[in-house]
Every structure is written in C-alpha cells, then in structure tokens.
C-alpha positions in Angstrom: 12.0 12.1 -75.5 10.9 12.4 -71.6 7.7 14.2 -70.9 9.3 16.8 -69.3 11.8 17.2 -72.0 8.3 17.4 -74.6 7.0 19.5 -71.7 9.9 22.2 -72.0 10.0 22.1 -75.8 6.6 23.1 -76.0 7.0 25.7 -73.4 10.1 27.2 -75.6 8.3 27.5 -78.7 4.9 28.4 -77.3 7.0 31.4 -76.2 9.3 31.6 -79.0 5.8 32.4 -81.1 4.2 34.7 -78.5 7.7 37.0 -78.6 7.2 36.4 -82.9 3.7 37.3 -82.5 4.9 40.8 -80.7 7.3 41.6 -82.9 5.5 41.2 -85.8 2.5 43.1 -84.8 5.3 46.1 -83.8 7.0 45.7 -86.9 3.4 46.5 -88.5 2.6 49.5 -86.1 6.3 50.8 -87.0 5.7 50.8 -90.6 2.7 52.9 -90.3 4.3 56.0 -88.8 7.6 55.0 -90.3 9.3 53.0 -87.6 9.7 49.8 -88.5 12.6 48.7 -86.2 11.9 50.7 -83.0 8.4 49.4 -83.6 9.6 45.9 -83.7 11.3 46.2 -80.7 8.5 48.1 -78.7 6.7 44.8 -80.0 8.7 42.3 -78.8 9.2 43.9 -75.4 6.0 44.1 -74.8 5.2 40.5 -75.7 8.2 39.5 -73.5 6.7 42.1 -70.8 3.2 40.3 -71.0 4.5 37.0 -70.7 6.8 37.9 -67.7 3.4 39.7 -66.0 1.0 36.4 -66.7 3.9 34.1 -65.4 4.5 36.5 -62.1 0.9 36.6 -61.6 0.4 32.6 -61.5 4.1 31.9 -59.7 2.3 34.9 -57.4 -1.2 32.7 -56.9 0.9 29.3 -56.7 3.2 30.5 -54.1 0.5 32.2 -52.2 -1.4 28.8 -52.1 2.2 26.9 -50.7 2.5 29.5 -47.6 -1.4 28.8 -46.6 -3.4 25.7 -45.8 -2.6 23.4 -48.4 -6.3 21.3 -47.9 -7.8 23.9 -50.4 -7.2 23.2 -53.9 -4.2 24.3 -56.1 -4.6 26.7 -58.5 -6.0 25.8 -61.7 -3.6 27.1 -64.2 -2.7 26.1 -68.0 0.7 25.8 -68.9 4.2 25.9 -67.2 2.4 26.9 -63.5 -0.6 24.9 -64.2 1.7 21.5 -64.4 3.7 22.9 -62.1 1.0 23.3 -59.4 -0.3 20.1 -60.2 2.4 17.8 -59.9 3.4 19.7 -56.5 -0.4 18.9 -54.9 -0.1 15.7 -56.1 3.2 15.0 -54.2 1.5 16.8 -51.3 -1.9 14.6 -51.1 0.6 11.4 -51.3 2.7 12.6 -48.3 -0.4 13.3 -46.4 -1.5 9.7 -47.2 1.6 8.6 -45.9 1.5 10.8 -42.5 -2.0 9.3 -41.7 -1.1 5.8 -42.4 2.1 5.9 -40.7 0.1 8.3 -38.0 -2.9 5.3 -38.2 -0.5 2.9 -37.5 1.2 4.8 -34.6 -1.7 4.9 -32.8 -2.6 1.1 -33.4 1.1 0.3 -32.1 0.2 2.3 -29.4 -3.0 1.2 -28.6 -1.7 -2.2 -28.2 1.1 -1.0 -26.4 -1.6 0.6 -24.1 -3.8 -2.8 -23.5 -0.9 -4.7 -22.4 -0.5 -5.7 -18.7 2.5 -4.1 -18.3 4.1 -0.8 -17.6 5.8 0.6 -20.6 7.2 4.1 -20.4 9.8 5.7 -22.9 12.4 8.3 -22.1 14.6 10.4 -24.4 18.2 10.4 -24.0 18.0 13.3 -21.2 15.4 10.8 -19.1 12.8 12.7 -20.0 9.4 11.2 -20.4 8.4 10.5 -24.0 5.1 8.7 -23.5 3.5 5.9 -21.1 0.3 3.8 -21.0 -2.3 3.6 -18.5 -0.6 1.0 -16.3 2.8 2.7 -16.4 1.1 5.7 -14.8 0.0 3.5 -12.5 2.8 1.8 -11.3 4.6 4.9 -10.9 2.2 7.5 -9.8 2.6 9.4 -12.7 -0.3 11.5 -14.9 -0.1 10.2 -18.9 -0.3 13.6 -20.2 0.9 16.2 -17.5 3.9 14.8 -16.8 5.0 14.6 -20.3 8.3 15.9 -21.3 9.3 15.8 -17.0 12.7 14.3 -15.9 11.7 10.6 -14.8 13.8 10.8 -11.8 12.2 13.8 -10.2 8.4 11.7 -10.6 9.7 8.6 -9.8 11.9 9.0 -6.5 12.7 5.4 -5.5 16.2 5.1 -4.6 16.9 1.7 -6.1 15.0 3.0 -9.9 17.4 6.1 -9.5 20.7 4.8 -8.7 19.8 1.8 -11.8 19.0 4.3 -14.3 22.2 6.5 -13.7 24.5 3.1 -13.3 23.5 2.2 -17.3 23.9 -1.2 -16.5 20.1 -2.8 -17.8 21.6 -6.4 -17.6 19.0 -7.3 -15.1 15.8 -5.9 -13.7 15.1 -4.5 -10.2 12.4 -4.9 -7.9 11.5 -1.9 -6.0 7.9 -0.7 -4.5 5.2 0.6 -6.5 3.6 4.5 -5.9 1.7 4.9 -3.0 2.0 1.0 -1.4 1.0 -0.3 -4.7 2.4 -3.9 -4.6 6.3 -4.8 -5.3 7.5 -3.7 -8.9 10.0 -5.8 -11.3 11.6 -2.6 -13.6 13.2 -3.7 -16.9 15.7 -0.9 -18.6 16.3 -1.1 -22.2 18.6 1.3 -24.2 17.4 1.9 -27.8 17.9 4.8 -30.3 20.4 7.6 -29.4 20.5 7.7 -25.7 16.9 6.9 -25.4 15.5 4.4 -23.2 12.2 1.6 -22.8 11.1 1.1 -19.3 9.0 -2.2 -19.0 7.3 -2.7 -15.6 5.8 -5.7 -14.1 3.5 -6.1 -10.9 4.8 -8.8 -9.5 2.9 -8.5 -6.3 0.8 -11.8 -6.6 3.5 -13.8 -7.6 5.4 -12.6 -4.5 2.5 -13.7 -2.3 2.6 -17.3 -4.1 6.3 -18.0 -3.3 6.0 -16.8 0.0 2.9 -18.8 0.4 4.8 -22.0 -1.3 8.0 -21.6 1.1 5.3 -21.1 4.1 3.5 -24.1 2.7 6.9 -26.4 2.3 7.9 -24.8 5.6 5.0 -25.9 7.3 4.2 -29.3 5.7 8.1 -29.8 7.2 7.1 -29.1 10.4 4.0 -31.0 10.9 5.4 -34.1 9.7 8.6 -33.6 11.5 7.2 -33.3 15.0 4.8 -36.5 14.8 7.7 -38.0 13.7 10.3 -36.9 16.0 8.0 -38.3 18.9 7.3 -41.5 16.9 10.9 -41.9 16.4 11.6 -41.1 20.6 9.2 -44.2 21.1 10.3 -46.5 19.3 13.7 -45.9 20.7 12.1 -45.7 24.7 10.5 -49.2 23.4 13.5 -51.2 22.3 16.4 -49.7 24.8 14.3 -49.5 27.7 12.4 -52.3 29.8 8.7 -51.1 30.7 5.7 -52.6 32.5 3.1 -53.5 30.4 0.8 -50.1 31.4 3.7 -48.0 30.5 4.1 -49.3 27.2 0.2 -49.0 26.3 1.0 -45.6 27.0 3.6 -45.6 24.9 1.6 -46.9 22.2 -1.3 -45.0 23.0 0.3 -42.2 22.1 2.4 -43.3 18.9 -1.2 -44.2 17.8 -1.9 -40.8 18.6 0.8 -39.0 16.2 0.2 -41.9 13.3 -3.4 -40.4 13.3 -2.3 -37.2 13.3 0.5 -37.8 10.2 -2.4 -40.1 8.2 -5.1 -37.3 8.9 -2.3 -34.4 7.7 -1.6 -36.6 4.6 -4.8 -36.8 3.8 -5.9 -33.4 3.8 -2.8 -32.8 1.5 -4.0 -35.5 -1.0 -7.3 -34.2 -0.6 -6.2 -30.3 -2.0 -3.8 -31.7 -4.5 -7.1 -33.0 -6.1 -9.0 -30.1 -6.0 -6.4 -28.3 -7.7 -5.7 -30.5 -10.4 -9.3 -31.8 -11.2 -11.9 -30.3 -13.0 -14.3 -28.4 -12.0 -17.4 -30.3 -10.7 -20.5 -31.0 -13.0 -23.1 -28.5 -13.1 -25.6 -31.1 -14.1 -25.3 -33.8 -10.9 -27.7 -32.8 -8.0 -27.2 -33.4 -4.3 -29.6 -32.9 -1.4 -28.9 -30.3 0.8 -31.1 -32.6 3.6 -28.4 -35.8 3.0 -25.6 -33.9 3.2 -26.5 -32.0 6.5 -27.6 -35.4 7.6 -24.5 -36.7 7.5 -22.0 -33.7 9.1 -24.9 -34.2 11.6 -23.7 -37.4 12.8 -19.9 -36.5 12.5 -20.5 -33.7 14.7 -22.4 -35.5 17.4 -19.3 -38.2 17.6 -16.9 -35.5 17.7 -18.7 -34.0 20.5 -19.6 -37.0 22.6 -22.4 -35.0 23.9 -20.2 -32.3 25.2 -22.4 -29.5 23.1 -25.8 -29.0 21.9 -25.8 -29.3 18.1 -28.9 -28.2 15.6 -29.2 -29.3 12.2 -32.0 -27.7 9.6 -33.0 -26.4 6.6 -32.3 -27.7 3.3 -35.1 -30.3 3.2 -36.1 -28.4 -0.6 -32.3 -27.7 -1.5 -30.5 -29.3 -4.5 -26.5 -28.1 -5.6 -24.9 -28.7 -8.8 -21.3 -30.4 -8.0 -19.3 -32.9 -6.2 -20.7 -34.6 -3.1 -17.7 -35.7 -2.2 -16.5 -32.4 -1.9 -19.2 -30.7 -0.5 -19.7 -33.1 2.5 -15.9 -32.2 3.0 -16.4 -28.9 2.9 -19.9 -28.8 5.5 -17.4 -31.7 7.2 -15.3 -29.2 8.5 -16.9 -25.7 8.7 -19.0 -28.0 11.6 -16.2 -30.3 13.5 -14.4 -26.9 13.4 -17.1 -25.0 15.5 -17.1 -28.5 17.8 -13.2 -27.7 18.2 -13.6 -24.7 18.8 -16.9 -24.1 20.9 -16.1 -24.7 24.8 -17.7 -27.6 26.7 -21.6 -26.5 27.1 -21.7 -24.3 24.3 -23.8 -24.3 21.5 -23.6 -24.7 17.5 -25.9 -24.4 14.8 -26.2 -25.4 11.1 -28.7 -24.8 8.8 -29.1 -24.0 5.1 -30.5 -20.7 3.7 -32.1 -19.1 0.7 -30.9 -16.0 -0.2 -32.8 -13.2 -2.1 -31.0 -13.6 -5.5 -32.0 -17.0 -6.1 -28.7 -18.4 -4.3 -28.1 -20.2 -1.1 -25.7 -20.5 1.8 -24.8 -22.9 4.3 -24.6 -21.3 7.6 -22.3 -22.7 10.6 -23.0 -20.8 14.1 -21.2 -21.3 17.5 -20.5 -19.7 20.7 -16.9 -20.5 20.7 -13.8 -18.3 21.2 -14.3 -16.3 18.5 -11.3 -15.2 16.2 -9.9 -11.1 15.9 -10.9 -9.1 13.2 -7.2 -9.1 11.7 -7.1 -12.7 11.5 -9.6 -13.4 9.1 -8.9 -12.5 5.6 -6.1 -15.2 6.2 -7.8 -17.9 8.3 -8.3 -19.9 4.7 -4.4 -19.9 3.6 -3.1 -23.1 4.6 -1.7 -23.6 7.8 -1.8 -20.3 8.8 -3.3 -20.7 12.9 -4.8 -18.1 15.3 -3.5 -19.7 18.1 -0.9 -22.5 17.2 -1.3 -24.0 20.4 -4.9 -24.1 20.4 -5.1 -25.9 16.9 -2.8 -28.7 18.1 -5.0 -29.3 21.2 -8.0 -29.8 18.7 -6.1 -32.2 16.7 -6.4 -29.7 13.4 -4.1 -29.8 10.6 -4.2 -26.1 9.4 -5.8 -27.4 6.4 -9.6 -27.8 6.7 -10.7 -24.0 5.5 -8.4 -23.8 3.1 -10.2 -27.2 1.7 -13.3 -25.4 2.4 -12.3 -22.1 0.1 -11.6 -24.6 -2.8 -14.9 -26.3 -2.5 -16.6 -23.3 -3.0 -14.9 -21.7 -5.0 -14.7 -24.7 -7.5 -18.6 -24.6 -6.7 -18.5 -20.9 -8.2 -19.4 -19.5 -4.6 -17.8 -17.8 -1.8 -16.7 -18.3 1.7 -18.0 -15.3 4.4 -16.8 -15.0 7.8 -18.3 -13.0 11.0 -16.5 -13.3 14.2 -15.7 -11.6 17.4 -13.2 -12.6 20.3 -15.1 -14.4 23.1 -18.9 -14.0 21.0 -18.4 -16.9 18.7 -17.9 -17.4 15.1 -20.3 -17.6 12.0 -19.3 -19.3 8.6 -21.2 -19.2 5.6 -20.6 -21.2 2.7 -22.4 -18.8 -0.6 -23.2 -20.4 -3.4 -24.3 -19.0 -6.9 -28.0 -19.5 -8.2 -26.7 -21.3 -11.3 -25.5 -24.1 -8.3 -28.9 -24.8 -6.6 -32.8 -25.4 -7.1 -35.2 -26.2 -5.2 -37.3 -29.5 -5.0 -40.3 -30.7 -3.3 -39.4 -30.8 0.7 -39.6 -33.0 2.7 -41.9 -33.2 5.8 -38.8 -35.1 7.7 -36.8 -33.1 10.2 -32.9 -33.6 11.4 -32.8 -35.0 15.1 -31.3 -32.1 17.2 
C-alpha cells in the first residue's frame, strides 16, 4: 500500500468513527426522551455537520494562505489539510529554488554576455528590443534600459542595418557606421527561437586603420623602390646604347650612386622596423649613458650639416636608461639629422636631455626649421606618410625615421611629444618612464658645441 493510499484509509475511518461517535451519542440522547432514531440521526448530522465546518474552516485558512504572499508559513494543520498544506509549500519552496538558480544563472550568462567586447543585442520576432549590454548601447546609440521593448529600426536608422534586417538574409555580416561617428561597425544577424533574432556587433575601426595602413605601407614601399629603380634602370641603358665622354658618364654614375644609397638606406630602415616588431622588448636591467649617446648624434649631426647650422648638445652628463643602445642611438639619430634636414641654412638646433618632475626624463630636439601644421602631426610617425613629399625627397628621407623613433620609445615604455608651428620650428621630445632611467654621478665634461 502507497502512502497516500494508507493516507486516505486513515482519513476514511478516522471519519467513519467521528460520524459513529455522533450517532451513538444521539442514539443515547434519543433514548432519554424516547427518540431513539430521530436522535440518532440528529447525531450523526451533527457529527457530519462538525466535520464539514472544521474541514471548511482549514480548506478556508489554506486557500487564504495560496491567494497571499506565499514567503509566510503554511498553515499548521493536523490531518487531511495539514498534509495537504504541507506537501503544497514544499512543492512551492522547491520551485522557488529552481527560479533563483535558474534566475542566478541568468544573470551570470548575462553578466558574461555583458563583459564581452562585443555588441550583443536581442530582438523578439516583431524587432523589438529584448535586451543589450553596455557595448551594444554603445555601438548603436541606444540606452540599456529605456529603450527596452522599442522597434530596433526606429533607434537604429542606418540604411544598410535596415534594409539587412528586413531582407532576412544573415548569411553574411555588414559593415555600416557606428552612432554618432563612432568608428565603422561589422553587424552579424542571427535567427534563433520563433522569429526572434541575436545581433552581434564588432568595432572594427582599428582593424580598418591597419589594412589601410598595410596597403598604404605596400603601396609606398612600391613606390620608393620603383623610382630609384626606374632611374637606375634609364642609366644603365644611357650607359651601354649611348657613347659618352668620360665627364658625362661620372655623372651618370654619380647619380646611380646616388639612388643605390637611397634604395640601401630605404632597405635598411625597413630591416631596421621589422626588428623592432618582432624582437623583444629591451632589458630593463642594461644601462646606457645619456652623455655617450648624445655624444655620438653629436658628431652625426655636425657631418650632416657640414657647418651649414649651429648645433648644441647638453645635458645628460648624470642620465642612465634601461634598454637597447642600439636602438636608442637610432632613435636620438634621427629626431637630430631630421631637425638638420629640416632647419634652413643658418638656422639653429638644439639637443639636450631633461629631468622631469615625476622622476622621468626626456630627450629634447629644438630647431628653427619650417615647422609642420597642426593637422599633420598626430600622423607624422605612420610610415611614409610626408608633409611635403617633395621636400622629404630633397632631404634624402625615407618616410621612415619617426615611425622608427615611435617604436623605440614605445618599446622603451615612453612616449613621443610633438610641438610645432609653420615657419617657428619644431620641438621633439622623446619621454621616457622613471622605471627607464636613474641618475649617476655626473660628469664635469661638457659636449663641444
């Protein structure tokens, strides 16, 4: 036998006895006044009358405590509605288990759907907004919580995320503008559920700029080998098909020497960021003075100039930096022959090293050259990108010595900073982090002017 089958039993004859009980005691009340049936029946009605009140009373309490809050307790009831009450609070505390976990584990879903780096937004089958994280809302323009339950397509009014999400054709994502000049967006519709949809979003703004950037960069590598070429290729054809006096063709060869320099100097420069991109970064624990670094830029710069500019050197006679001297002689290398380049005949250029307030240091390139516009230099460090095309191939530059510069720094955990106007000169400053330099005991030597 089941426990509820026992259960029910008992119920039966606990009330089979309580309508007995009755009867009996009205069958004893009839016999007194001489009504011994009529008395058994008043009996047993009123048993049965009793039991039906006590029974109405608890169904009463229990289905008063089922149409309010069910966090207070059941009633606390013996028999039939006590077991009854029980086992239906006991179903009740288990579902409510369930909801929070299930609810618990929503919100962790969510929460991780919320820290990813991309857009996720969810619409119902009418392209209504469901939910979005953070970056969603950002993509988009949209507000996480007052733009709930809103048609997407009256938030989001790019033509190209309309026409694709009416079309129903998800096979591949779009590419379409972000809210309010936001970067380029990739948008990736998937159907799930009944009509309901998952919008993934990716910025993809970055990774625009690099391929541009890599197409400028193949572009431009192209060119500046193809033109050196092109002219080395003319000569050697002037040379063999045409008959020259002997100055003509030390011309001639003057100025294939010219264009080999140019191509080897190119090449290197090339070699020379290929490394710093796929090396390590330099050792924090290998000094190199400041003093023999500027020393020897000094001397570059003074070649390059043939005496054409007045140059000063100074500071750094207590400086130390953590790295690659190698690296950061390239880097001083051509912040200085670029002010010699770029400074007219007469003008005047000055390097020095600095201590800044935080502990850190800078290397510090001023000239009175031409100067360079305000709009030009947060790009002046991309590779090959010129001011004045025709300028740079007058110095003899590749295109490639600040963008050689950023590296070094930035491999050095420091930063380039630029201050220029048109026709006022230029000033460069190479920043670099505290953890990247110390001081020693300086030296009473100074740098020839």
């Amino acid at each position: 036998m089941s426990r509820f089958e026992g259960w029910l039993v008992g119920r039966v004859a606990s009330s089979t006895a309580k309508l007995a009980l009755g009867m009996l005691g009205g069958l004893a009340a009839g016999k007194s006044i001489g009504w011994p049936v009529a008395g058994t029946v008043i009996g047993g009605i009123v048993a049965g009358l009793w039991m039906n009140t006590r029974d109405a009373r608890r169904a009463a309490r229990l289905a008063d405590w089922l149409h309010g809050p069910t966090d207070r307790p059941a009633p606390r009831e013996r028999g039939f509605w006590g077991e009854l009450a029980y086992r239906v609070e006991r179903l009740l505390r288990q579902r409510e288990r369930v909801i929070a976990a299930e609810r618990g584990r929503l919100r962790q879903f969510l929460s991780g759907i919320e820290a990813s780096p991309n857009g996720v937004l969810l619409l119902d089958a009418q392209g209504h907004i469901e939910w979005c994280n953070g970056v969603a809302a950002e993509h988009f323009g949209l507000d996480p919580q007052r733009d709930l339950h809103q048609r997407a397509t009256n938030l989001i009014r790019s033509p190209v995320f309309v026409s694709h999400l009416q079309e129903g054709d998800f096979a591949q994502p779009v590419v379409l503008p972000g809210a309010v000049d936001r970067g380029t967006l990739q948008v990736l519709i998937r159907a799930y559920g009944e009509g309901q949809k998952l919008v993934l979003s990716q910025d993809i703004t970055e990774h625009e700029r690099s391929d541009a950037m890599r197409r400028d960069f193949v572009a431009n590598v192209s060119h500046e080998i193809r033109t050196p070429l092109t002219v080395l290729a003319g000569f050697i054809e002037t040379l063999s098909q045409l008959p020259l006096s002997e100055a003509e063709r030390q011309r001639v060869l003057a100025l294939m020497q010219q264009q080999t320099t140019r191509m080897q100097a190119l090449v290197a420069d090339l070699l020379t960021l290929a490394q710093l991109e796929g090396s390590p970064r330099p050792p924090s624990d290998r000094w190199v003075g400041v003093r023999t670094l500027l020393e020897a830029v000094r001397v570059d710069a003074l070649a390059l100039s043939a005496g054409r500019h007045r140059i000063e050197v100074g500071g750094g006679a207590d400086a130390e930096i953590a790295g690659s001297e190698a690296e950061l002689l390239s880097a001083f290398g051509n912040l200085l022959s670029n002010a010699v380049r770029y400074t007219p005949e007469g003008g005047q250029i000055r390097a020095c090293w600095a201590w800044r307030d935080d502990g850190g240091g800078c290397f510090e390139v001023t000239d009175t050259g031409i100067g360079i516009a305000r709009e030009h230099i947060p790009r002046i460090t991309e590779r090959f990108y010129r001011v004045d095309p025709s300028r740079t191939r007058e110095t003899g530059g590749t295109g490639l010595g600040l963008s050689i510069v950023k590296h070094v720094v930035q491999r050095h955990g420091g930063e380039v900073q630029v201050e220029s106007e048109p026709g006022r000169g230029s000033t460069f400053r190479l920043v670099l982090p505290p953890l990247r330099v110390r001081r020693r005991a300086a030296s009473n030597e100074a740098l020839a002017a």
